[in-house]
VOGU-3710 file (C-alpha; in Angstrom, 3 decimals, decimal comma):
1> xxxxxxxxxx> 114,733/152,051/2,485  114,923/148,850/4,618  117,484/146,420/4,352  116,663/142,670/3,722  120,415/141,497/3,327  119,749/139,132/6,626  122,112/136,854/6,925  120,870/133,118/8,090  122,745/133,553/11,211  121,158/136,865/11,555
11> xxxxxxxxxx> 117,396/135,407/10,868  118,721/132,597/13,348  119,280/134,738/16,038  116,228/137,082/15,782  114,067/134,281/16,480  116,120/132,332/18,971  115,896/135,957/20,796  111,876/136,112/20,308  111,734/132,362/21,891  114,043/132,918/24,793
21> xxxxxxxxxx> 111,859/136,198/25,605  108,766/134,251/25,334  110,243/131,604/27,588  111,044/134,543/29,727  108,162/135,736/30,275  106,426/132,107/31,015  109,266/132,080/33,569  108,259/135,437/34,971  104,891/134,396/35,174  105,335/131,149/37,058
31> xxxxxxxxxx> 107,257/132,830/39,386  104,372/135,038/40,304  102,238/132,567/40,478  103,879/129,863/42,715  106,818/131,812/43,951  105,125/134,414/45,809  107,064/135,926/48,072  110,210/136,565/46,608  109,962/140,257/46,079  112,933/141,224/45,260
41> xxxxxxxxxx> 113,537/138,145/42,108  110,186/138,948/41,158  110,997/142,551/40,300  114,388/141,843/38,355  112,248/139,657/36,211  109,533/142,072/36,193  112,248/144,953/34,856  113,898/142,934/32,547  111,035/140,879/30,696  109,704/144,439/29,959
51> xxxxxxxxxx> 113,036/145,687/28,366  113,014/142,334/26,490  109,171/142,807/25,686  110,067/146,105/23,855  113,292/145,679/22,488  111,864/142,390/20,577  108,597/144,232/19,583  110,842/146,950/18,389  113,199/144,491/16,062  110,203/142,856/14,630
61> xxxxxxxxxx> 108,909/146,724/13,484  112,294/147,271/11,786  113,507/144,504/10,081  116,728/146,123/9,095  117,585/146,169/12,768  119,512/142,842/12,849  120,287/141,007/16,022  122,761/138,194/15,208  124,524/135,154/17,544  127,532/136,593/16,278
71> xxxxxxxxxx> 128,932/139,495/18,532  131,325/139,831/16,411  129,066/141,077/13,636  126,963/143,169/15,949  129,640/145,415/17,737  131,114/145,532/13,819  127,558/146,537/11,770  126,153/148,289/15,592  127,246/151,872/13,861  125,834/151,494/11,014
81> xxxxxxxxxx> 122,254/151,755/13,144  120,615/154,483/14,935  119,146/151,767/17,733  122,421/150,454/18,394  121,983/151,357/22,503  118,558/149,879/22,244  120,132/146,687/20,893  122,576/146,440/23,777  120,107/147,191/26,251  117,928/144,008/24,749
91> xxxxxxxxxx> 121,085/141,889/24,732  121,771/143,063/28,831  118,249/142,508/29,332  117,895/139,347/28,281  120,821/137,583/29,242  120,283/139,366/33,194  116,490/137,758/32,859  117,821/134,118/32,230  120,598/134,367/34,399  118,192/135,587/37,268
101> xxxxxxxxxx> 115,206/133,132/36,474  117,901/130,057/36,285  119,119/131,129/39,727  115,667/131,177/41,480  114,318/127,463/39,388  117,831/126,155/40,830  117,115/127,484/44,096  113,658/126,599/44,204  114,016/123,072/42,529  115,408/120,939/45,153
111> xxxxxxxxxx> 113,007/119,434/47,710  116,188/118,507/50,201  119,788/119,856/50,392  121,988/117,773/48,028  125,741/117,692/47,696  127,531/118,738/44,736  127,698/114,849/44,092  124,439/114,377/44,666  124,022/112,882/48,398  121,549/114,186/50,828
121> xxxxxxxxxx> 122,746/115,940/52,960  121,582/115,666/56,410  122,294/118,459/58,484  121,172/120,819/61,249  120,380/124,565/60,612  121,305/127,104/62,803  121,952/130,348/63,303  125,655/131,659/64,028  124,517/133,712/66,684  122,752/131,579/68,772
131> xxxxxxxxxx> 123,693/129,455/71,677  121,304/127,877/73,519  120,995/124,726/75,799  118,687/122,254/75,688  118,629/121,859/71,904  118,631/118,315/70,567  119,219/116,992/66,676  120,049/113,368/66,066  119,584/113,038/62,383  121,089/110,228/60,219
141> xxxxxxxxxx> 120,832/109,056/56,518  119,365/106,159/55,633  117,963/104,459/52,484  120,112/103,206/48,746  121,395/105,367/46,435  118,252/106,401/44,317  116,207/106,759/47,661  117,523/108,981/50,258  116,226/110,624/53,254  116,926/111,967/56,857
151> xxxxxxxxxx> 115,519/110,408/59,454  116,064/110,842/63,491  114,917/113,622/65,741  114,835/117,425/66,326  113,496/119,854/68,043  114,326/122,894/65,576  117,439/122,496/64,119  116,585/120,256/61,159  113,572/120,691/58,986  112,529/116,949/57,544
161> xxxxxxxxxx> 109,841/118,075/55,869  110,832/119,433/53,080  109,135/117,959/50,431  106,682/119,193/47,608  103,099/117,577/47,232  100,607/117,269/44,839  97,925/120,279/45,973  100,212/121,658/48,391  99,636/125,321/47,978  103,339/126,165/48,462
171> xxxxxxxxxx> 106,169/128,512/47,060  108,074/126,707/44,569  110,813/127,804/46,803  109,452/127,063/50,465  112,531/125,033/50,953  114,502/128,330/50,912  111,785/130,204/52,947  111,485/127,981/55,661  114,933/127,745/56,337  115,251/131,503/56,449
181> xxxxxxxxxx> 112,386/131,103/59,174  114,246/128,698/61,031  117,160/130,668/61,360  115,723/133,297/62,608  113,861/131,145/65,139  117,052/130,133/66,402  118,559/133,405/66,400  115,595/134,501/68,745  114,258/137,058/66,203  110,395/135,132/66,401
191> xxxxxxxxxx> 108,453/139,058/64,776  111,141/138,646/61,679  110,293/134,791/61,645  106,680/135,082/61,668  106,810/138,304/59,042  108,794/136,040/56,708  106,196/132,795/57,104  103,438/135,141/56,843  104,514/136,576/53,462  104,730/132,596/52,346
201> xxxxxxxxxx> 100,916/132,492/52,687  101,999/128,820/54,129  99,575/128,968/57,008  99,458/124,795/57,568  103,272/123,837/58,023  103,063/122,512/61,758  107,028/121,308/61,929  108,187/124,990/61,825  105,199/125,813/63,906  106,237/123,234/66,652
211> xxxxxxxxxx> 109,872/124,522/66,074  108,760/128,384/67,000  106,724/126,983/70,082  109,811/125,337/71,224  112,427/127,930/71,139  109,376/130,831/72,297  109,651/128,164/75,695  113,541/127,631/75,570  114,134/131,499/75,380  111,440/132,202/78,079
221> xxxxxxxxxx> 112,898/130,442/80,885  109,758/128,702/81,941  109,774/125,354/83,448  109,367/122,659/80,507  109,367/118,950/79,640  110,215/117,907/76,295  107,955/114,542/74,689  108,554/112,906/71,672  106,040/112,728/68,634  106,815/109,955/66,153
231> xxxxxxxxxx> 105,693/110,461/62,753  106,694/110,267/59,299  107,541/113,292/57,348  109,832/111,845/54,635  108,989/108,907/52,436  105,505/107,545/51,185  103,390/108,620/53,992  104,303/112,758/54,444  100,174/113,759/54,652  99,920/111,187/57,467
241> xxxxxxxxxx> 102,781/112,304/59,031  101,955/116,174/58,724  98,500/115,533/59,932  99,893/113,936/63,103  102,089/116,959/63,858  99,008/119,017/63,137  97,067/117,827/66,035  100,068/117,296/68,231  100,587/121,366/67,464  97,404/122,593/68,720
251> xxxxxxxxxx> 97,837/120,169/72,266  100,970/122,088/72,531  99,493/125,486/71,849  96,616/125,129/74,214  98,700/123,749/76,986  101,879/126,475/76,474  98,894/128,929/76,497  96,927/128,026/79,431  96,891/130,306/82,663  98,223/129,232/85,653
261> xxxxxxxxxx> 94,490/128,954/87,280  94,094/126,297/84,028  97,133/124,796/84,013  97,118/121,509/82,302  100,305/120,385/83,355  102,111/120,943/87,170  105,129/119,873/88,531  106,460/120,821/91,815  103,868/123,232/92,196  104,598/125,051/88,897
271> xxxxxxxxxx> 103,099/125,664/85,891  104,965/123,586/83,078  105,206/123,901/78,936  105,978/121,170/76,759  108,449/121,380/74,139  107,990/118,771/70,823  110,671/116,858/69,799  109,848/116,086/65,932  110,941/111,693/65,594  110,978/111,357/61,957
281> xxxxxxxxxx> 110,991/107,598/61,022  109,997/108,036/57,581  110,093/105,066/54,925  108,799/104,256/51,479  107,060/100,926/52,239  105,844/98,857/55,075  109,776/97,496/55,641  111,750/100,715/55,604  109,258/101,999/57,947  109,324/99,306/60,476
291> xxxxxxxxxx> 113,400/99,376/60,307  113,766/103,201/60,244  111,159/102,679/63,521  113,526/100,714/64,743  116,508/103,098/64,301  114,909/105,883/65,709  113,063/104,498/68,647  116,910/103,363/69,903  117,758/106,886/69,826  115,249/107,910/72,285
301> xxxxxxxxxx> 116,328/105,066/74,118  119,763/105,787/74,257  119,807/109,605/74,445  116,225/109,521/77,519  117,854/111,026/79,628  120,426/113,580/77,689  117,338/114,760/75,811  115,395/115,155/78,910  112,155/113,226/77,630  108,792/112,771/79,713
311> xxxxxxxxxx> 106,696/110,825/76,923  106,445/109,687/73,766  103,536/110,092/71,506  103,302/107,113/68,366  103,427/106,031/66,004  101,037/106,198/63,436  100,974/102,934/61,806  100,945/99,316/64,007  103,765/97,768/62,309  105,417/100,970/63,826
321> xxxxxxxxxx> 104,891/101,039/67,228  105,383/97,383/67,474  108,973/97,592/66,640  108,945/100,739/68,278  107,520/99,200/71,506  110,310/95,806/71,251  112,964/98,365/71,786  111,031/100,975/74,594  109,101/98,662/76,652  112,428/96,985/78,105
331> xxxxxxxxxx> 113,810/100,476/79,455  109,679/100,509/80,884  109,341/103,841/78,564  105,565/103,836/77,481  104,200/104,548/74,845  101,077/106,292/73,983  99,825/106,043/70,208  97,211/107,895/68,408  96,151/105,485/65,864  97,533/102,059/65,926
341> xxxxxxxxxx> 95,288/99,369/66,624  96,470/96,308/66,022  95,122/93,595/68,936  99,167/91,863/68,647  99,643/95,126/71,077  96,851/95,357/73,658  98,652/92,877/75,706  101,991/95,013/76,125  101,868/96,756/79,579  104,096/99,751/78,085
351> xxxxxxxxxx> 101,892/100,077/75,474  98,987/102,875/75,178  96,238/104,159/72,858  93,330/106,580/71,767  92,237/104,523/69,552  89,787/101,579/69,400  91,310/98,342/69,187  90,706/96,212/65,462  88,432/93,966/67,791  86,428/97,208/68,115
361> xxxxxxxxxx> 86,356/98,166/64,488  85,319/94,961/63,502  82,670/94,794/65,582  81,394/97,821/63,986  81,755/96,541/60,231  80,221/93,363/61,161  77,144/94,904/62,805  77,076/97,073/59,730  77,965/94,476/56,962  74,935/92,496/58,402
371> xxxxxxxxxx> 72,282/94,723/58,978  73,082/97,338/56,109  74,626/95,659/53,436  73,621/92,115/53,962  76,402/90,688/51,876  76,618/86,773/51,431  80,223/86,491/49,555  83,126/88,466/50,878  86,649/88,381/49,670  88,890/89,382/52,189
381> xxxxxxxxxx> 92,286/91,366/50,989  95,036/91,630/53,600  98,468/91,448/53,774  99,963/88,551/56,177  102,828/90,172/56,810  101,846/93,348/57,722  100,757/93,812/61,711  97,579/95,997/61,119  96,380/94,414/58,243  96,544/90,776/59,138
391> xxxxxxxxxx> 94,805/92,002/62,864  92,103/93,475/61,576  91,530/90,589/57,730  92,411/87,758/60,222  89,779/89,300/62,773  87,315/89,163/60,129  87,645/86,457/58,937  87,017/84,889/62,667  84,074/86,371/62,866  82,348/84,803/59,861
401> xxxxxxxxxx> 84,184/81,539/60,314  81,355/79,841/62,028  78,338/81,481/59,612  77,831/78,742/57,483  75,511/81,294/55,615  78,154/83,481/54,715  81,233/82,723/52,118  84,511/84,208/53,144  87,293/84,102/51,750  91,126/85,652/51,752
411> xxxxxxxxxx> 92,827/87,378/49,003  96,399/87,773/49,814  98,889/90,866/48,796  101,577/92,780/49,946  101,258/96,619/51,228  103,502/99,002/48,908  104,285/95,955/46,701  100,754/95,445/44,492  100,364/97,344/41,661  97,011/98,309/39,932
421> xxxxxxxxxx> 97,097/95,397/37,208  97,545/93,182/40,376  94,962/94,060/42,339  92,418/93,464/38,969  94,321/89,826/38,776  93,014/89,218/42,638  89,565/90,824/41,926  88,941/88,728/39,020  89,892/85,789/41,332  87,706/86,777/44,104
431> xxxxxxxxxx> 85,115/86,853/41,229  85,535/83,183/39,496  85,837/81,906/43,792  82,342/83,387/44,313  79,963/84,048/41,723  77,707/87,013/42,673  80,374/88,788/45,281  79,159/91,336/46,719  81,378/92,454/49,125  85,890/93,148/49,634
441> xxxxxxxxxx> 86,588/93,753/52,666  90,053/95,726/52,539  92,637/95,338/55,139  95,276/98,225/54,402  96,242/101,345/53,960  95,178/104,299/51,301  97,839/103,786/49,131  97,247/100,355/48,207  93,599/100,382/48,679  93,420/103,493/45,581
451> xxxxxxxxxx> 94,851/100,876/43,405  91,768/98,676/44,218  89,060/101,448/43,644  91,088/102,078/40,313  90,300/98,395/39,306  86,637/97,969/40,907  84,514/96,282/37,841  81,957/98,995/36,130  78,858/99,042/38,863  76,713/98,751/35,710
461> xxxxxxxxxx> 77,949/95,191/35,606  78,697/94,500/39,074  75,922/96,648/40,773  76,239/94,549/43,848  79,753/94,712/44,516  81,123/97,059/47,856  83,862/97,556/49,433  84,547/98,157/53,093  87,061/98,778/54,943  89,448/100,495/58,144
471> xxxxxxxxxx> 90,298/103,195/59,268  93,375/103,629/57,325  91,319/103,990/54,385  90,182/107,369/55,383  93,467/109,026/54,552  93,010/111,584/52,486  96,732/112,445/51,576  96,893/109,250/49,492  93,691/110,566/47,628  94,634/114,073/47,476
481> xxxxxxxxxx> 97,968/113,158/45,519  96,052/111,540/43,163  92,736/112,966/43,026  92,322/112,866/39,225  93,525/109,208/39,451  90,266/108,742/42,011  87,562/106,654/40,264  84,109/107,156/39,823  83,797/103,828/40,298  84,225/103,849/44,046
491> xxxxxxxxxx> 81,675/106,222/44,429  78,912/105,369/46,304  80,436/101,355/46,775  83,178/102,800/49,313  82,352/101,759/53,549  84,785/102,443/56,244  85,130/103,220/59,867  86,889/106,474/61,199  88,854/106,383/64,632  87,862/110,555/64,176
501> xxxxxxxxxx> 85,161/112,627/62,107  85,173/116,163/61,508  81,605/116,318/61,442  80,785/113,891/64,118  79,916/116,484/66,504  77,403/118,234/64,259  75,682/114,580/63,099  75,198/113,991/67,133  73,483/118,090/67,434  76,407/118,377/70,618
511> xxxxxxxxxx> 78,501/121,424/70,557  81,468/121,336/68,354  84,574/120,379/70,548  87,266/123,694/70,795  90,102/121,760/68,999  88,276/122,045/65,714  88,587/126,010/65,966  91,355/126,218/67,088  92,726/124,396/64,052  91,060/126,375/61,677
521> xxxxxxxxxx> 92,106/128,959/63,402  96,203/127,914/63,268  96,090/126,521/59,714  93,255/128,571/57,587  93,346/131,918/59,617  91,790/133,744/57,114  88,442/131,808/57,205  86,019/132,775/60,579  85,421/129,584/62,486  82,157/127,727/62,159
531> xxxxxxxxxx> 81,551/130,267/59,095  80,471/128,765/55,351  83,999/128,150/54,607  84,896/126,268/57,524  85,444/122,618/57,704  85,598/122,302/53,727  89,269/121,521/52,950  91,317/119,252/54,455  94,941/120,217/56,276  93,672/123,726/56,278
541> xxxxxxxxxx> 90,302/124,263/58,180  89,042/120,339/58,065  91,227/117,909/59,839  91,864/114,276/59,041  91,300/111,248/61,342  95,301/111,552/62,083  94,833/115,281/63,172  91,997/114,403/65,803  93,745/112,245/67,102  96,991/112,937/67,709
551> xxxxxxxxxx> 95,707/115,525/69,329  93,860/113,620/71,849  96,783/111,723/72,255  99,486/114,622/73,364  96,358/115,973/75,703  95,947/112,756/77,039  99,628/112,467/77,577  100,189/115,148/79,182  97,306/114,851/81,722  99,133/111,665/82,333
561> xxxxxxxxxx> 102,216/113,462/83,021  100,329/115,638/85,419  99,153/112,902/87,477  102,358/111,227/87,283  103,590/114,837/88,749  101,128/113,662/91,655  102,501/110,575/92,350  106,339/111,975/92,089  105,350/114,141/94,751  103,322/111,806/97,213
571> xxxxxxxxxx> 106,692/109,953/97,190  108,417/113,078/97,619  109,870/113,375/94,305  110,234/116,439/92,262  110,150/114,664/89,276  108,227/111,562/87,340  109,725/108,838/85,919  108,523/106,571/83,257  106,955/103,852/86,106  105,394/106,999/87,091
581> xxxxxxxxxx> 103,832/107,921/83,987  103,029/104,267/83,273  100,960/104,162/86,414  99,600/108,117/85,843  98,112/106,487/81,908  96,929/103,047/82,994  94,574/105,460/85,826  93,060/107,638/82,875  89,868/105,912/83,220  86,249/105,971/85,005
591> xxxxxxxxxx> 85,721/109,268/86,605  89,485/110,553/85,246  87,899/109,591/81,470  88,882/112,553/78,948  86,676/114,343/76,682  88,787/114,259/73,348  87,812/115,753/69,968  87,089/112,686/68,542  84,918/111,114/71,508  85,860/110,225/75,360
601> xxxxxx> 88,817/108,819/76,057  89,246/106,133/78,832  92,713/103,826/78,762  92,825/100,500/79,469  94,468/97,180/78,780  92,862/97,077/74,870
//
């Protein structure tokens, strides 16, 4: 006969146990799911959700079997049952299974290191074992209270990025992972490093890429420069910044990889590798990254010579490598960036890009603007402030000035400062200024210009109405963190120009250019070059404008450095200097033009 004489606490704690099992479990399964590689958690969980599983199902068969919050009452009544073992197994069970699963969501929760009172902390991983020279870390922490982050430079013994993205396809506990990695980079153990990334399935991570490369060439004794790539891998812009170390990865492969009959880099008569030294200026708007720009270009200024650097490669954004340039060009240290394009910097004689100048894009959206579009009333959105956008809104705005057929006029706003309900307030203006627009012209970056598409007026009722825009509008990051936030809206309305095109190559029937393999090939190994799957998803097998060129960029760099190498040695020098190098880029022209993956590259004084 069964016995009902539950008391409440009794009938409180069977179903408090049922929940927590069932919370279990939802634990156990997200852990399989996101946390894939830790084995040895997953298994404990694994072990004791089952015990759980069957212990509950077997309380809810016997209701005289009465699990209560008071231990008191169970060790006193556990005689008077016959599952009194299988009771305290559920109760071991149980309590191991949240214990366990609390550890690893602790563990895996934190996108940075933080201090038991909650500060960043900001400091170099490394291996007990190890002791190598030639390693260099200069990492500070900067930002207020509520945002912190490291910023400064390494070349393996601090990881910056450590953050988790919308879409990334990472371990809820990569933080823990990669720093396992890096350790045993730095211990020299590269199979156990590689085994340990591989069972991530993180194949697109190109900082602790960069980080093995450097430490395979510090351990190997091989001649080596080190260069600098600036970038941003903390703060608002991470995609951009990963993208840029992306491209600058697969330079460095290709030229640590090369034979000595294709050298891409000699000095002295010898076959050199270049080693990456990571210059993380990060920033979560326009004027933390200029200042953090500022911060870290000094270091490379002040520590040249101690760090033993032969170029630097950035940055990204003009605003950037201005301030970047204001604090490099008097020690005559040039500097040779992938994607800034402001005009403000063609006339620097230290300063050096892949990219077209805004004088070129313009001349592109005008030509197209005209003859495609035809548009009569154009609102022009920039941000005066801002270096890139007020080059390239002012420079269109120039260009119409004197086409008294054409109505153009300026919206202002301010990058990282304009929220959605803002940017409908300046639309609606552009609207009542000119009856019938048909055209915005947006001078920015993603991450404001999303807030635009969001409020573009209903085509039905403005059917007329495009946008157009730079390159910094084809950054996908800024989409892919928000891709259900994309509107449907800005579909089919939506013009811009690209610095560098994935499927340029194919759209021109030329053969595709190596580098687009080859990043497939890094990044997405499981999916066969040029196959169905390739070039179909971006930071994986498809690269981004950033990717292309950066990569151009550290090749074109380092064929620099080469013929600076050259001009060392005429003089009778075994070594380049930065005059050197200055002369070797300002030479990379006419028949010494480069064949880059996003187009030919010739340097000169735009």
């Amino acid at each position: 006969m069964q016995n009902n004489n539950n008391t409440p606490n009794d009938r409180l704690g069977f179903w408090i146990t049922i929940i927590i099992t069932i919370i279990a479990f939802f634990i156990f399964a997200t852990g399989i799911i996101y946390i894939q590689v830790n084995y040895i958690y997953n298994s404990f969980t694994l072990f004791f959700a089952v015990f759980s599983a069957l212990c509950t199902f077997f309380q809810v068969a016997h209701p005289d079997f009465k699990p209560s919050l008071s231990f008191n009452v169970f060790f006193k009544n556990s005689f008077k049952y016959k599952k009194t073992f299988v009771s305290l197994v559920w109760y071991i069970s149980i309590s191991l299974l949240i214990v366990v699963s609390s550890i690893r969501f602790f563990l895996s929760s934190s996108s940075q290191d933080v201090s038991s009172s909650g500060q960043i902390l900001c400091n170099v991983v490394n291996s007990n074992n190890v002791n190598l020279s030639g390693r260099v870390d200069n990492v500070i922490q900067v930002g207020n209270n509520n945002d912190k982050e490291c910023i400064g430079i390494s070349d393996g013994e601090f990881l910056f990025d450590m953050q988790e993205l919308e879409g990334d396809k990472r371990p809820l506990n990569y933080r823990i992972i990669k720093r396992q990695v890096l350790e045993r980079i730095n211990a020299g153990d590269f199979n156990s490093a590689n085994s340990i990334l591989n069972r991530s399935y993180v194949t697109n991570d190109a900082e602790i890429l960069i980080y093995l490369q450097n430490q395979e060439v510090l351990t190997s004794h091989d001649p080596y420069i080190n260069i600098v790539v600036g970038t941003m891998l903390t703060g608002e812009y991470v995609r951009t910044g990963r993208a840029i170390i992306q491209g600058a990865y697969i330079a460095q492969k290709e030229i640590n990889n090369s034979s000595s009959e294709s050298c891409m880099l000699r000095i002295a008569g010898q076959c050199t590798k270049i080693r990456i030294l990571i210059a993380n200026s990060g920033g979560s708007d326009s004027t933390e990254r200029n200042v953090y720009t500022g911060i870290v270009a000094k270091m490379i200024s002040d520590h040249q010579n101690e760090y033993n650097i032969k170029g630097v490669i950035g940055w990204p954004f003009s605003g950037q490598s201005t301030i970047a340039q204001s604090v490099l060009a008097p020690q005559k240290i040039p500097i040779l960036s992938p994607t800034a394009s402001s005009t403000s910097l063609s006339s620097d004689p230290y300063f050096w890009r892949v990219a077209p100048s805004d004088a070129t894009s313009i001349d592109a959206i005008d030509q197209f603007v005209e003859k495609k579009l035809k548009s009569s009333k154009i609102a022009v959105f920039y941000d005066a402030t801002d270096t890139y956008s007020r080059s390239l809104g002012e420079g269109f705005i120039n260009v119409y000035t004197k086409n008294s057929g054409i109505h153009v006029f300026k919206e202002l706003y301010v990058i990282g400062h304009t929220s959605k309900e803002q940017m409908a307030s300046l639309i609606i203006d552009a609207e009542q200024r000119a009856q019938g627009l048909d055209l915005i012209f947006f001078s920015g970056y993603s991450g404001d210009a999303l807030y635009l598409f969001q409020a573009l007026p209903p085509a039905t009722e403005f059917p007329d109405l495009k946008v157009i825009g730079g390159d910094a509008i084809y950054d996908i990051g800024s989409y892919t963190d928000s891709v259900s936030q994309f509107p449907k809206e800005a579909y089919g309305r939506l013009f811009f120009v690209t610095f560098g095109y994935s499927d340029t190559w194919k759209y021109l029937n030329l053969p595709t250019h190596p580098f687009f393999c080859e990043y497939t090939n890094a990044f997405d190994p499981q999916i066969l070059c040029n196959s169905l799957e390739d070039n179909q998803k971006y930071y994986y097998n498809r690269p981004d404008g950033s990717a292309i060129l950066a990569y151009d960029a550290t090749i074109t760099l380092i064929r620099g450095c080469d013929r600076a190498a050259q001009i060392a040695s005429s003089l009778g020098n075994n070594s380049f200097t930065f005059q050197d190098l200055n002369q070797a880029l300002g030479q990379l022209n006419g028949e010494q033009t480069i064949q880059g993956a996003s187009g030919q590259i010739a340097l000169g004084s735009d």
